[in-house]
N, C-alpha and C positions, 0 to 999 in steps of 0.2 A: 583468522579467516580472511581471504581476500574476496571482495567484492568487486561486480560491475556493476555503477548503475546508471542507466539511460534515463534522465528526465532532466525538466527544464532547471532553468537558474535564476536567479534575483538576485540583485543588489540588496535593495532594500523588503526587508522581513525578511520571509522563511517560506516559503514552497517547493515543492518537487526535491530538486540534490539541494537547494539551499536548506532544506528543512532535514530532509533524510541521513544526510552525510555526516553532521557535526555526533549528531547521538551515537549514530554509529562506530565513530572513531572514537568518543570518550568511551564504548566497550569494549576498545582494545581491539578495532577490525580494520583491516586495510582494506580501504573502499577506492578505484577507481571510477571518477565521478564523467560521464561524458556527457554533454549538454548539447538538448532540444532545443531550446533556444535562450541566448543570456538579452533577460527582461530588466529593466529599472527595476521594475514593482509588478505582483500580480497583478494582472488582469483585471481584477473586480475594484480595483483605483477605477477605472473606467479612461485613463490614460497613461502613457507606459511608452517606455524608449525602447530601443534594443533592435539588435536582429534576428529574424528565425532561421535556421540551420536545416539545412535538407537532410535528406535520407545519404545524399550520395557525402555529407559533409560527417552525416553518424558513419558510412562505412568506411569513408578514410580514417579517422581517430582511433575506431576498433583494430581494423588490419595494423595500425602502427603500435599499437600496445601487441598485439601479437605478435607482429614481426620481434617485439624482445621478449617475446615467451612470458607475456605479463597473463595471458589465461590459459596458462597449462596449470597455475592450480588453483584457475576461480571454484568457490564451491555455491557462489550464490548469485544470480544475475536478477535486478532488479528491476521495473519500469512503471511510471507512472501513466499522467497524462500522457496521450497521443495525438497531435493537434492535427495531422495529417497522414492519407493513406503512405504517404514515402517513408516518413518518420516510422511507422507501423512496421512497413515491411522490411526496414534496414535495423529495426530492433529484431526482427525473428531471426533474421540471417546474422544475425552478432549472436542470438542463443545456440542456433545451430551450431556455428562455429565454436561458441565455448565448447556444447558438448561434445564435437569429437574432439576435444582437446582433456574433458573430464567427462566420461558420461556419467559422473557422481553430482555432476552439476545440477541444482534446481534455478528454475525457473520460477519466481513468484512475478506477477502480474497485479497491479490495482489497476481494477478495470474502470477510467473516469468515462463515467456516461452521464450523469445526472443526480438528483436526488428528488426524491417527493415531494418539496416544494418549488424547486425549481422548472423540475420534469427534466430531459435530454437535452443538454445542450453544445453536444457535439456534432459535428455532420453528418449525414447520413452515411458517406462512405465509411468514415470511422467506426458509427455503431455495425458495420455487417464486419468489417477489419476484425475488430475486435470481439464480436457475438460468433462468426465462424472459423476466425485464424487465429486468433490470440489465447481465447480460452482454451481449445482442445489444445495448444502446446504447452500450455501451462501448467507448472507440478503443484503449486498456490497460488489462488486468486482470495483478494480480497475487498468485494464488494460490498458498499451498505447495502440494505435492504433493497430499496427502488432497483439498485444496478443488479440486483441476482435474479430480479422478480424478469425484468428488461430483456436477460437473458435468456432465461428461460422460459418465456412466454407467460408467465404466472404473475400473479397477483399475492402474494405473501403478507400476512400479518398475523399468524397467531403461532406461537410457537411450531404447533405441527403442520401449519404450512409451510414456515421457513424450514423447517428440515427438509420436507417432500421436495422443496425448490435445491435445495444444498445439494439431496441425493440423484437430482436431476440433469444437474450442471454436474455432477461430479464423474455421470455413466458419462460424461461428454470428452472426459483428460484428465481435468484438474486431481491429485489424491487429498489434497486438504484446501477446505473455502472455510476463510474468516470471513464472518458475517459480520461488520459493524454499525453501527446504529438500531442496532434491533428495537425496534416501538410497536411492542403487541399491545393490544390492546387490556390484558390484562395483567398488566406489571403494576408496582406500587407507583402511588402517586410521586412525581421527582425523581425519577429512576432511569435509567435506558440502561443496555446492555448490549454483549457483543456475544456473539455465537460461534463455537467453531466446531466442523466437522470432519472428521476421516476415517476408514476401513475399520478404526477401534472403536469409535462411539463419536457421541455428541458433549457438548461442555458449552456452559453461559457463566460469564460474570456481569454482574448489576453492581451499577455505580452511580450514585446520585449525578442527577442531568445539572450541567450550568447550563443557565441562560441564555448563550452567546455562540455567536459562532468565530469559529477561528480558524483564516484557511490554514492549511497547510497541515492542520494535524493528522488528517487522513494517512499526509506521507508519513509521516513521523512513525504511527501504528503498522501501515505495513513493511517499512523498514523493521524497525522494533522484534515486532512478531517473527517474522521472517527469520530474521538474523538468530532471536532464542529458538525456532524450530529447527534451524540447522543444528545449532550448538546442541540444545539437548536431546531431539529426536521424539519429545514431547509437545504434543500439539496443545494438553491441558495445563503444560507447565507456562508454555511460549505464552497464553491465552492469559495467565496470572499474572505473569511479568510484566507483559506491555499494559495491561488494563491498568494494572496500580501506577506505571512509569509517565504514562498517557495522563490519568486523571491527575497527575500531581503536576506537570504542566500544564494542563488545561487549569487547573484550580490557582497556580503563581500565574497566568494570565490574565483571568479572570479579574484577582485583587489587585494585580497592578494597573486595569484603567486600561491600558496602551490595548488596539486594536492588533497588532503583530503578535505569535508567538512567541513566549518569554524563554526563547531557544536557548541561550548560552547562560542565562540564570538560574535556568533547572535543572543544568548538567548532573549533578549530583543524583535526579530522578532516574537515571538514565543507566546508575551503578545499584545503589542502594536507594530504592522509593522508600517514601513516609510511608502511606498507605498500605493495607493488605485487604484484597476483597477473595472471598470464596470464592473458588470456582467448581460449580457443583456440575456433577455427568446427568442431562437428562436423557440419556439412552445410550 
């Protein structure tokens, strides 16, 4: 499968294509990676070298992969973070373009807004970019909780609210929203799970919570996901494969101490995971 995908880049650690790209080429996918901006280190260092990349710097990179016919057969275009309204809007016109190149092409989107304890911490321009232009072109979005609630004007926490929120955003574009981080209030003690929903039904996998947080694995899962929902055309298969391939990175990061994802250690996560968690249909 050939890939595009729009997001930033580090040196050091792993987020957005530094974190997305390597998993996805140990499963055998040609990924063309274009960079939002090339960073030393994310962000949350609280200081960081690099330059950031315009809109007009994304659309010359794309036109030149086209001008050699390199997306007459993406089948999957991908984007993370959006640090600006220019960046936003030269990622849509790079979808547009793939699809009249494939109109077999999807669009998957992780929508970065925020999370529940941080709250939004993008700009305002970004959050309408992405709440009125990004979602409705998108064929998958995959929001944590806070970012679907954000979107959709709701407040989500119990199972049958985060669906009503899933089927909310979904009359909006998107055919299928992974929901990750889901923290209803009535899950087992130690637990968190991921919700996904589309036209066939609903599906949650629960995986015991580590303690920690680790950027960049957000990108990791909607890459992952993504990439098996193309392949297999199963959103409850895509849903079991990344949860087990996810948690078994998050779990080698965890033991090993180091604050970075344990990206090119867990590669074998990424083929055949340890792990296996059900994934049950709740509707």
């Amino acid at each position: 499968m050939r890939i595009l995908s729009i997001q930033s880049s580090v040196s050091y650690g792993h987020v957005g294509n530094s974190a997305a790209v390597f998993p996805l080429q140990r499963m055998g996918h040609e990924v063309m990676p274009v960079y939002t901006v090339v960073f030393s280190n994310h962000t949350g260092y609280g200081q960081w070298g690099g330059p950031m990349l315009t809109g007009e710097n994304v659309r010359d990179i794309v036109h030149g992969i086209d001008a050699r016919g390199g997306l007459d057969d993406v089948e999957l275009i991908l984007s993370g973070y959006q640090g600006g309204s220019d960046i936003g809007d030269a990622i849509l016109d790079a979808v547009s373009l793939v699809k009249t190149r494939n109109s077999q092409a999807l669009y998957a989107c992780d929508p970065v807004l925020g999370s529940a304890q941080s709250g939004c911490f993008v700009a305002p321009e970004v959050q309408s970019l992405i709440r009125d232009r990004v979602v409705p072109m998108a064929d998958v979005i995959t929001p944590n909780q806070f970012e679907l609630g954000f979107i959709t004007g709701t407040d989500p926490h119990t199972l049958e609210e985060t669906l009503a929120s899933a089927d909310l955003v979904r009359a909006r574009g998107p055919k299928t929203v992974l929901v990750t981080s889901v923290l209803r209030p009535d899950r087992p003690a130690d637990t968190i799970e991921m919700l996904v929903v589309d036209g066939s039904g609903a599906w949650a996998v629960q995986t015991p919570h580590l303690p920690f947080k680790a950027n960049g694995s957000g990108d990791v899962t909607a890459a992952l996901f993504s990439a098996h929902l193309v392949r297999s055309g199963s959103a409850a298969d895509a849903l079991g494969r990344t949860a087990a391939s996810v948690f078994e990175l998050l779990q080698n990061t965890h033991v090993s101490g180091q604050r970075e994802l344990q990206l090119i250690e867990s590669q074998e996560a990424y083929v055949s995971p340890t792990p296996h968690f059900d994934v049950i249909q709740v509707r």
